[in-house]
Structures are given as C-alpha cells and as structure tokens.
C-alpha positions, 0 to 999 in steps of 0.5 A: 345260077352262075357262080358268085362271090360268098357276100352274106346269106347263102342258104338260097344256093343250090346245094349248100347244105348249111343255113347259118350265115358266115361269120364276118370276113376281112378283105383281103387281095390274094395271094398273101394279103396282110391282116386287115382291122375288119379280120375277126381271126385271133392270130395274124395271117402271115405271108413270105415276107414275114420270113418263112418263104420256103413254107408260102413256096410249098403252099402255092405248089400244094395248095395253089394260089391265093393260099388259104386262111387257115394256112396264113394263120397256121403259118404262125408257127411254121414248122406245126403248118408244114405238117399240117400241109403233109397231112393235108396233101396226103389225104387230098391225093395219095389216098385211094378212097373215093372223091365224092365219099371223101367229101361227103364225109368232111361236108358231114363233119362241117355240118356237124360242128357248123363250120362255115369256113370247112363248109364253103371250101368243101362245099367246092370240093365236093361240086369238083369230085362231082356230086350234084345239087341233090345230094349236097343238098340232102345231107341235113337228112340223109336218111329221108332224101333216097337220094344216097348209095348204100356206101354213101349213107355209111360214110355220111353216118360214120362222119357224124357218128364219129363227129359227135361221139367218137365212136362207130358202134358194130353195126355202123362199122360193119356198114363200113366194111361192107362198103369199103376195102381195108385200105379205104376204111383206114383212110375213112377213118383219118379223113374223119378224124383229120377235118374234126381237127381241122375244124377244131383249128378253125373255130377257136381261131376265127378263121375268116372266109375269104373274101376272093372264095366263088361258091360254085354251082353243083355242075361246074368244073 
C-alpha cells in the first residue's frame, strides 16, 4: 500500500499499533500556519512572526520543516520550548541506544496512554529506524507475537511497566541490564520518562495532528 495522507480511521494500515480513531485536526499549511476555528488544541500554534524567530530558527534546523504541533503550541512560552527542543535533540541524536529499541519504547508509552498524535509521529520514526510491519503491529501483545528479541521484549515491558506504574520491579531490570550497557540503561530510562511527559503535554492540550502528516508504509525510507 503506498503512503497516504492521515484522513480518519487508521486501523486498517499495516503496522500501526492503535485502533482509536484520531481526534479532530485543523487544516493547516506548513511551515507555520496560523490557528484555524476548526483547531481543538487549547493554546494557539505560534509562528516567527509572533515574535520569537530565532526559536522557529532553531526548530526548522532541529526539527525540519513544516514544525510540528506541539512545538507551535509550546512555543507559547519560549524559553520552556527551547528546552523542550534541547531535550528532544538530545535524546534523538546524541544518544548511543538503539534506534529501533528507542522506538519501541515511545510506541509503547503511546500505547499505553492512547496517544495518537505520539503514536502517528513515532509511528514514522520507528518505519525510518527499520522496524517492520510485523513488529509494529505486534506490540498490543508482545509477549504472544514471538516476533521480538529478548532486549526488545525488556524495552517494550520496561516502557509499559514505567508507563503505568512508575516503577521496574528486580526482575524487569535485571532484563535491562542484561540486554544493555550501563549507558543505554541511562538513556532507557529518560527516553521513557521523556515521551511520559512529552505525551502528558500532548493530551491536556489537545494537540491536533496535523494535517500535512503521510503515515508511511513499514519499508519505506
């Protein structure tokens, strides 16, 4: 199936591990496009010319273009986006844990707390780091799919366990530390916390996806 724009019901795509439909979305036209009466989000998305451009500057070099929601509405209060950005950077590229167990972490916290907008966007992350239609679409049972590594089951239990409680019990972290060096257990443990918060900025806002977002299929670049 070739790639196709988010419009309503997506439980029949190849690897999306949700069935909830998205909430409503406004149109929008990238890069910054101003907030439109058809927007459920509860702050305005912001753009450079609402006096902040060295931030929208730093977004388009970070994140590319069109910006995301989130960041529009973030950028609401500038200084708490930039730090957002920092994090967000950080834990995107300057992290040595691998990109396909990244992903299945944040898909799992999405999951979890049926975050769609997380879900949509991570959804093409995790298609860019690799990971095929089988295991994307494994991921509302794990355990029964046989289709997971013993360090990507650990990962997936460890971002929902975290997720729900906020805790890893001794046997789940020892699964930890015997699938991954000290490092990446570090960077496990505040990419899980990270997209928690991340998603607990999306929900109470109402972020919308956007409308420009192409859900890609599992094997495209």
């Amino acid at each position: 199936m070739a790639a196709a724009y988010w419009c309503g019901p997506i439980s029949s795509w190849p690897g999306v591990p949700w069935t909830r439909r998205p909430t409503a979305r406004r149109p929008c036209a990238p890069p910054f496009a101003p907030c439109s009466p058809a927007s459920v989000a509860r702050v305005p998305y912001r753009g450079p010319q609402d006096g902040d451009a060295a931030l929208f500057d730093r977004l388009a070099q970070e994140r590319g273009e069109p910006v995301e929601n989130i960041f529009l509405a973030l950028a609401n209060a500038p200084a708490v986006a930039s730090a957002v950005l920092t994090m967000a950077t950080a834990l995107r590229q300057q992290t040595a844990l691998d990109r396909q167990l990244r992903e299945l972490a944040v898909l799992s916290v999405g999951q979890v707390l049926e975050a769609e907008y997380e879900l949509a966007h991570h959804h093409n992350s995790a298609v860019r780091a690799g990971l095929g239609a089988a295991k994307l679409a494994g991921l509302s049972q794990p355990e029964q799919s046989g289709r997971y590594s013993e360090a990507e089951l650990a990962v997936i239990d460890y971002a929902r366990a975290v997720t729900t409680t906020g805790r890893a019990d001794a046997a789940l972290w020892s699964r930890i530390t015997r699938a991954l060096p000290l490092q990446e257990q570090v960077e496990l443990v505040v990419t899980v916390a990270w997209y928690n918060a991340v998603v607990r900025m999306i929900l109470p806002l109402e972020i919308d996806i956007e409308d420009w977002l192409v859900l890609l299929e599992p094997g495209q670049p």
